[in-house]
N, C-alpha and C positions, 0 to 999 in steps of 0.2 A: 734104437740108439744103443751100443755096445759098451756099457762101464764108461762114463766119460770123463770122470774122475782124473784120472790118471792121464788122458788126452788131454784135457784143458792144462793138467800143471805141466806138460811137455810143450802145449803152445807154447804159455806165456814164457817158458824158458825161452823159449828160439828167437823171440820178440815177438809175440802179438801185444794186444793191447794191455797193458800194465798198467791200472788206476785208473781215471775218472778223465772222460775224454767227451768231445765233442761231437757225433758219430752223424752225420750228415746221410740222408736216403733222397734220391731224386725221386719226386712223380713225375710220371713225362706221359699226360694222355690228353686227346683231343678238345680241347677246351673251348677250341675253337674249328669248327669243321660239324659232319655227317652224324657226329654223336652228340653233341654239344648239352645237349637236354639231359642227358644220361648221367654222364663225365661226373659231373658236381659230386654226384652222392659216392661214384667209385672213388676219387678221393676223397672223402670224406673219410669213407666204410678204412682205407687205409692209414687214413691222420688216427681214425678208430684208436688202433690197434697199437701205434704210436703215442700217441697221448695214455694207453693203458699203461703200458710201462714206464714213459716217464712218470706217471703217478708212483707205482710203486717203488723207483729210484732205487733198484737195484740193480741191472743190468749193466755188465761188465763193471764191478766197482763203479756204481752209483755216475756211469755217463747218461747224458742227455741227449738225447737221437731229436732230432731238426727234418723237420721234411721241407725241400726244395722243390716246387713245381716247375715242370716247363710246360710245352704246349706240343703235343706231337702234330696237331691237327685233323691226325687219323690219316689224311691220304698223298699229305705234300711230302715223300723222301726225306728231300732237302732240309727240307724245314726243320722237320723234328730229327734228322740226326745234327743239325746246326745248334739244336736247344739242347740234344742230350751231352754234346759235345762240352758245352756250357756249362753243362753241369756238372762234368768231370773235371773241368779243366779249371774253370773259374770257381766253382763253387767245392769243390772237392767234394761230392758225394762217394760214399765207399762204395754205392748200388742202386741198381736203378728199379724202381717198379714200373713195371709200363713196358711196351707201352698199352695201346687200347686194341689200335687193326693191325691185323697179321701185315700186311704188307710194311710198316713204319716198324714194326716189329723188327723185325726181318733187317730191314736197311741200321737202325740203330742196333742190334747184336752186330753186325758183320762190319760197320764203319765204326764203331764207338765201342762196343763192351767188350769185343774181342781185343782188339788191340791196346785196350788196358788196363785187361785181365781183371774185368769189372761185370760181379754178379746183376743177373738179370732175370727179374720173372716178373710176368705177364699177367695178370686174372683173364684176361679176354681172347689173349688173341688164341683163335681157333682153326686157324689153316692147317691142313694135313703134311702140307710144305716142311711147315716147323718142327712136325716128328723127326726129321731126318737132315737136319739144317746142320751143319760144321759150329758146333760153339764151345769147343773146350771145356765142356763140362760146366759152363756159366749159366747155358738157360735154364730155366722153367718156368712153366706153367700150370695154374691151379685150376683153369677151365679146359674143360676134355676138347680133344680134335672135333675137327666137324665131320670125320671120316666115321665117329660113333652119330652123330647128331643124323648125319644122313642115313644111318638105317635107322635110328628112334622116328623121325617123319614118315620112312617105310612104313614101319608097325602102324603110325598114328592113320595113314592114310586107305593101308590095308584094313584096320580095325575098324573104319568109317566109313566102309564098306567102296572105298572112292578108285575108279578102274581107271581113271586119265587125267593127268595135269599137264598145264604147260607152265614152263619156267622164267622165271627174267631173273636176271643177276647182277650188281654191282660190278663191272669191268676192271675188278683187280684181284689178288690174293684171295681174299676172302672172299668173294662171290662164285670166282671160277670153280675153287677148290670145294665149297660146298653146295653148290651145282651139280658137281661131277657124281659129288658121297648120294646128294639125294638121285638122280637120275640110276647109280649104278645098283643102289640098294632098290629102288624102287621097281624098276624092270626086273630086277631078280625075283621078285616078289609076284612078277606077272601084271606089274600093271603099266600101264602106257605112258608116255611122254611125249606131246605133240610136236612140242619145241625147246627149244632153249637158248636163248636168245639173250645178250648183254643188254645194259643200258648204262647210259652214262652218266654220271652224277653231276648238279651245278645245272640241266636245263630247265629253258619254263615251261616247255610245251614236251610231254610223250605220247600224243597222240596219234603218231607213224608209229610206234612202240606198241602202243597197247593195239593199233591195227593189224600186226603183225601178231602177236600173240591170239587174238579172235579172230583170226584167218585159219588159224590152227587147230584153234578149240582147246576143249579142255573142261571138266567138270568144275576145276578148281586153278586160280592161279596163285602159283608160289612165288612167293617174291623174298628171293635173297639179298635184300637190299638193307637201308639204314633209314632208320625211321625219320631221323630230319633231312633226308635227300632226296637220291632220285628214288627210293622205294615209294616213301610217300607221293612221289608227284606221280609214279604209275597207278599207285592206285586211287587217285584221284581223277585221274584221267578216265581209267576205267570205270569206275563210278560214274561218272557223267556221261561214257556214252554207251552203257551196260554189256560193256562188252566179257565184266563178268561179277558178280555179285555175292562168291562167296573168294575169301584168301589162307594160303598158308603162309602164316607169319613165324621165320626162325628167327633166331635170339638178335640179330641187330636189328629188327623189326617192333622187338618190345618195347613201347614205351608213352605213359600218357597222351604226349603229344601229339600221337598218333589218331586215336583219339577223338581228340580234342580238334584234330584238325579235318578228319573226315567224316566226324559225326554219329549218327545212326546206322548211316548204311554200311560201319563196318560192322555190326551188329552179327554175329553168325559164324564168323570167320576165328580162324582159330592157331594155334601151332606151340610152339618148341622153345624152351630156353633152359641152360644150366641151371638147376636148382634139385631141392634134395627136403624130405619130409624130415624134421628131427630136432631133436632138443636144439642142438649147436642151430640150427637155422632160426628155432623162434626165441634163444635170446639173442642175437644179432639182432633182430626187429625190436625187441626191447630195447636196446641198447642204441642203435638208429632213434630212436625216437627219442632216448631224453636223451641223445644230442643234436636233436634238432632236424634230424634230414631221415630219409622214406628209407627204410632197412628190406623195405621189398622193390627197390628199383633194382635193374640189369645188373647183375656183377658187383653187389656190395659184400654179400659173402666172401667172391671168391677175390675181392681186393684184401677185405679185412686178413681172409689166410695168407694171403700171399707177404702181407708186409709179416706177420707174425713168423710167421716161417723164414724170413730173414732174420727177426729179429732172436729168437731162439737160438738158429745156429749158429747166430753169432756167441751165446753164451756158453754154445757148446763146445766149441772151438775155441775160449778164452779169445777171441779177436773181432775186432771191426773188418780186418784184412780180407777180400774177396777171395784171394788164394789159401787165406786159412777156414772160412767156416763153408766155404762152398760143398767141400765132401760132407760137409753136417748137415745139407737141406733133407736129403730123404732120410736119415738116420729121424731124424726129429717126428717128422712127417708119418711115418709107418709103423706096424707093433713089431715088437715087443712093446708095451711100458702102460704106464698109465694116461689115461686117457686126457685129454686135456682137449677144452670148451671154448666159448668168446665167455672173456671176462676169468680167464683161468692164468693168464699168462704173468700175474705175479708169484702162483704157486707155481707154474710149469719153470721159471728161473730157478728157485729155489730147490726144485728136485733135481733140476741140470747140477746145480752146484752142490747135492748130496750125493752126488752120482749117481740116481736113477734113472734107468730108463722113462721115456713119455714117450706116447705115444700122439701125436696131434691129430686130433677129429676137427677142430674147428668147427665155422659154420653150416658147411658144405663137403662134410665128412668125408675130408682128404684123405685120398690114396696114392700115394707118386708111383706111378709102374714106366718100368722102360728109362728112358735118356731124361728123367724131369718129366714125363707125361701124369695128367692129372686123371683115374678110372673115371670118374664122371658120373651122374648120374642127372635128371633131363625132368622139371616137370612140364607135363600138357594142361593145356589153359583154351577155354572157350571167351571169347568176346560177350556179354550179357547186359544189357541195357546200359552200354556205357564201360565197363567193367568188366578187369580181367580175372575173371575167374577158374579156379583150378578143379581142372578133372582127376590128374592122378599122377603119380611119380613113376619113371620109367629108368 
């Protein structure tokens, strides 16, 4: 961040936000849908980081920040740019978090935040799409492409000494795209890919699905799916009629429910999700717990950075204004400055407003590179009697 001193008294000259306002932030993620098990604690992890600062009741002369939820659903378009719409329109939020899956992603920047010159960043969505998406300098996000995720499965797959997988993937955005990263990194690597094959979310029966996939073969099957859908239902399929006993599970595949819902026999099975070893990550679990909800479910780090990271540049920028603190996200976000934690973000105002540099590490020690890209970093997790257990940070 470059002297901000002298840019915030230039905002509020021009009109940004002058005194004590009521600064409105949308959550808009799948509450209802593919991820539904998940969702709770990502807003949560975001209300986090919002309720921090309303406690310390100094941001922008002592305003109140309000989080608005909608429902993206995760995979209905419609739907969730109908709710974000909502929230621009009716509810006047200045920005949106959210949403969860790259595809609703995607549809709400291009029908909604573009056209109202309304900030937007994501913790999840992970399409390689989204590197290269038209958004005026509105989007970001604080979970890495899945264009890095598919060579980290490489390495984990090569490291596990494993020469052949076959693929199934969720038939939209996000399944395609990181499909493509695991298959291209992993043949680069030299090792095989039987098949790869979509599946579709919402049936009861994949057992033509998983026939096709063990027609193939495969050491291992990777399933880029969503743990309360059709990921889950393939590999429940396949479980009962063994047509394969060990899984690569990537990051929409994490989640108790999972579990809880096939037992033992996932027992063995292993894989991928944004995560990061480090102070900022274990007081975020601290802090998750005495507020009630699991600081190690899916993307509660990279919710908590993501509202934070709004809520910063807002300070930096003297404005609530999406056209004034937008150029302030990666200023905030990257070094120069001093570093700043979960649970920092009443000091990290107060050095905005001395004019110091910060530098934001957060939970999941943000790095913004590129258009709003998060560098990322990925832990590996083994399944262990019930229990996901971590092998190592990649």
């Amino acid at each position: 961040m470059k002297k901000l001193l002298l840019a915030s008294v230039a905002t509020l000259a021009l009109g940004g936000a002058a005194g004590a306002e009521d600064v409105k932030i949308g959550i808009i993620l799948g509450f209802t849908g593919p991820l539904e098990s998940i969702t709770p604690s990502m807003a949560a992890g975001a209300e986090l980081a919002i309720n921090e600062v309303n406690a310390a009741g100094t941001l922008l002369d002592g305003s109140k920040v309000t989080a608005v939820r909608g429902d993206s659903t995760c995979v209905d378009a419609a739907a969730a740019t109908a709710a974000a719409e909502r929230l621009v329109t009716s509810d006047k939020v200045v920005a949106i978090f959210g949403a969860d899956c790259s595809g609703v992603t995607g549809a709400i920047l291009q029908a909604v935040s573009r056209p109202n010159g309304i900030v937007q960043i994501s913790p999840s969505s992970t399409s390689p799409a989204l590197s290269t998406v038209e958004d005026d300098g509105l989007f970001f996000r604080t979970a890495p492409s899945d264009a890095r995720q598919g060579e980290v499965i490489a390495e984990v797959l090569k490291d596990r000494a494993i020469s052949s997988v076959a693929i199934t993937f969720t038939n939209n955005d996000y399944g395609k795209g990181l499909a493509e990263a695991i298959q291209t990194a992993f043949e680069a690597a030299g090792g095989k890919v039987t098949i790869s094959a979509a599946h579709e979310d919402g049936k009861a029966d994949y057992s033509a699905e998983v026939a096709a996939l063990a027609a193939a073969g495969g050491e291992v099957l990777v399933v880029a799916g969503y743990v309360d859908q059709g990921g889950k239902g393939v590999i429940q399929a396949a479980v009962d009629t063994g047509a394969f006993s060990t899984f690569l599970l990537p990051d929409g595949m994490y989640g108790e429910s999972l579990v809880q819902a096939i037992g033992s026999a996932i027992d063995g099975s292993f894989g991928t999700m944004p995560g990061t070893y480090s102070d900022g990550a274990a007081k975020i679990v601290e802090m998750a717990k005495a507020a009630g909800f699991d600081g190690t479910s899916t993307y509660v780090g990279e919710s908590y950075d993501a509202a934070s990271l709004m809520l910063l540049a807002m300070q930096a920028a003297g404005s609530s204004a999406s056209a004034d603190f937008k150029g302030k996200i990666e200023e905030v976000a990257n070094a120069p400055g001093e570093k700043i934690y979960p649970g920092d973000l009443a000091k990290a105002i107060e050095l905005i407003k001395a004019g110091t540099d910060i530098d934001y590490v957060g939970a999941t020690n943000v790095e913004l590179i590129g258009p709003g890209e998060s560098a990322g970093s990925f832990r590996e997790y083994t399944i262990k009697d019930g229990q996901f257990v971590t092998d190592r940070f990649r």
